[in-house]
C-alpha atoms as one frame of an Amber mdcrd trajectory, in Angstrom:
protein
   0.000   0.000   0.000   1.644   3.179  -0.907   1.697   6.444   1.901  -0.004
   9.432   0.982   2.797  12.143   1.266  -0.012  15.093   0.878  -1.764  14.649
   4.097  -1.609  17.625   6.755  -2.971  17.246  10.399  -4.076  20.514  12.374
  -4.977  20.874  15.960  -8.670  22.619  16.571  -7.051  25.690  17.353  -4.751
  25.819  14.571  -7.911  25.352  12.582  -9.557  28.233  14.596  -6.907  30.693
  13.892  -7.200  29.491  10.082 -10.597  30.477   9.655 -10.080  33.896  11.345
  -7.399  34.614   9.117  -9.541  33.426   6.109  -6.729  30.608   5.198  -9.298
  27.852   4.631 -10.290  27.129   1.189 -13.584  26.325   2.480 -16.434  29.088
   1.644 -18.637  29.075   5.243 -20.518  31.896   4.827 -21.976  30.393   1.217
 -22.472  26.633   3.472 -24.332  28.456   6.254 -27.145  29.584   4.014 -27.824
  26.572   1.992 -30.791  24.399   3.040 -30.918  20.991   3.762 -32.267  20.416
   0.126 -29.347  22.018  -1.442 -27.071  20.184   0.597 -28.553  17.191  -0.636
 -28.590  17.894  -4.444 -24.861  18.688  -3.973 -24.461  15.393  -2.735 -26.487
  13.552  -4.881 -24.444  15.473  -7.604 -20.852  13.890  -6.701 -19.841  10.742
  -8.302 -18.171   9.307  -5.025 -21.600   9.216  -3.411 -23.290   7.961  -6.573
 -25.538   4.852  -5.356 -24.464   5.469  -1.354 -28.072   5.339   0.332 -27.561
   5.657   4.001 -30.586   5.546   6.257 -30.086   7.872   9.331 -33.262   7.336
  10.526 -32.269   3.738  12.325 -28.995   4.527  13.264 -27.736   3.831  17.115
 -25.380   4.733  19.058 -23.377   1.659  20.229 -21.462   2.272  23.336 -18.181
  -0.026  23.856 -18.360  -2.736  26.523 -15.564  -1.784  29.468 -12.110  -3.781
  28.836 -12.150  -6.888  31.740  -9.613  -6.966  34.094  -7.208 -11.009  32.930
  -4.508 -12.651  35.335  -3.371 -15.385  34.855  -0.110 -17.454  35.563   2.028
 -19.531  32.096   5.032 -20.634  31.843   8.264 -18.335  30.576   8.807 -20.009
  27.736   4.685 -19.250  26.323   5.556 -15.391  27.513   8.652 -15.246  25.526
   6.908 -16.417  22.679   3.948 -14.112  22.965   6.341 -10.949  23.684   8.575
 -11.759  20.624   5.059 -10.899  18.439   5.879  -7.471  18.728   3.651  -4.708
  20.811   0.000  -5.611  22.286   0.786  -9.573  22.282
Protein backbone atom coordinates (compact mmCIF):
# COMPACT_ATOMS: atom_id res chain seq x y z
CA UNK A 1 0.00 0.00 0.00
CA UNK A 2 1.64 3.18 -0.91
CA UNK A 3 1.70 6.44 1.90
CA UNK A 4 0.00 9.43 0.98
CA UNK A 5 2.80 12.14 1.27
CA UNK A 6 -0.01 15.09 0.88
CA UNK A 7 -1.76 14.65 4.10
CA UNK A 8 -1.61 17.62 6.76
CA UNK A 9 -2.97 17.25 10.40
CA UNK A 10 -4.08 20.51 12.37
CA UNK A 11 -4.98 20.87 15.96
CA UNK A 12 -8.67 22.62 16.57
CA UNK A 13 -7.05 25.69 17.35
CA UNK A 14 -4.75 25.82 14.57
CA UNK A 15 -7.91 25.35 12.58
CA UNK A 16 -9.56 28.23 14.60
CA UNK A 17 -6.91 30.69 13.89
CA UNK A 18 -7.20 29.49 10.08
CA UNK A 19 -10.60 30.48 9.66
CA UNK A 20 -10.08 33.90 11.35
CA UNK A 21 -7.40 34.61 9.12
CA UNK A 22 -9.54 33.43 6.11
CA UNK A 23 -6.73 30.61 5.20
CA UNK A 24 -9.30 27.85 4.63
CA UNK A 25 -10.29 27.13 1.19
CA UNK A 26 -13.58 26.33 2.48
CA UNK A 27 -16.43 29.09 1.64
CA UNK A 28 -18.64 29.08 5.24
CA UNK A 29 -20.52 31.90 4.83
CA UNK A 30 -21.98 30.39 1.22
CA UNK A 31 -22.47 26.63 3.47
CA UNK A 32 -24.33 28.46 6.25
CA UNK A 33 -27.15 29.58 4.01
CA UNK A 34 -27.82 26.57 1.99
CA UNK A 35 -30.79 24.40 3.04
CA UNK A 36 -30.92 20.99 3.76
CA UNK A 37 -32.27 20.42 0.13
CA UNK A 38 -29.35 22.02 -1.44
CA UNK A 39 -27.07 20.18 0.60
CA UNK A 40 -28.55 17.19 -0.64
CA UNK A 41 -28.59 17.89 -4.44
CA UNK A 42 -24.86 18.69 -3.97
CA UNK A 43 -24.46 15.39 -2.74
CA UNK A 44 -26.49 13.55 -4.88
CA UNK A 45 -24.44 15.47 -7.60
CA UNK A 46 -20.85 13.89 -6.70
CA UNK A 47 -19.84 10.74 -8.30
CA UNK A 48 -18.17 9.31 -5.02
CA UNK A 49 -21.60 9.22 -3.41
CA UNK A 50 -23.29 7.96 -6.57
CA UNK A 51 -25.54 4.85 -5.36
CA UNK A 52 -24.46 5.47 -1.35
CA UNK A 53 -28.07 5.34 0.33
CA UNK A 54 -27.56 5.66 4.00
CA UNK A 55 -30.59 5.55 6.26
CA UNK A 56 -30.09 7.87 9.33
CA UNK A 57 -33.26 7.34 10.53
CA UNK A 58 -32.27 3.74 12.32
CA UNK A 59 -28.99 4.53 13.26
CA UNK A 60 -27.74 3.83 17.12
CA UNK A 61 -25.38 4.73 19.06
CA UNK A 62 -23.38 1.66 20.23
CA UNK A 63 -21.46 2.27 23.34
CA UNK A 64 -18.18 -0.03 23.86
CA UNK A 65 -18.36 -2.74 26.52
CA UNK A 66 -15.56 -1.78 29.47
CA UNK A 67 -12.11 -3.78 28.84
CA UNK A 68 -12.15 -6.89 31.74
CA UNK A 69 -9.61 -6.97 34.09
CA UNK A 70 -7.21 -11.01 32.93
CA UNK A 71 -4.51 -12.65 35.33
CA UNK A 72 -3.37 -15.38 34.86
CA UNK A 73 -0.11 -17.45 35.56
CA UNK A 74 2.03 -19.53 32.10
CA UNK A 75 5.03 -20.63 31.84
CA UNK A 76 8.26 -18.34 30.58
CA UNK A 77 8.81 -20.01 27.74
CA UNK A 78 4.68 -19.25 26.32
CA UNK A 79 5.56 -15.39 27.51
CA UNK A 80 8.65 -15.25 25.53
CA UNK A 81 6.91 -16.42 22.68
CA UNK A 82 3.95 -14.11 22.97
CA UNK A 83 6.34 -10.95 23.68
CA UNK A 84 8.58 -11.76 20.62
CA UNK A 85 5.06 -10.90 18.44
CA UNK A 86 5.88 -7.47 18.73
CA UNK A 87 3.65 -4.71 20.81
CA UNK A 88 0.00 -5.61 22.29
CA UNK A 89 0.79 -9.57 22.28
Amino acid sequence: MRKKDDTVRYTAKELAEMRKRGKTRSNWANAAVLTDGEIEAQIAADPDEADMVIDWDRATIEMPQSKAVLNMRVDRDVLDYFRQTGRGY
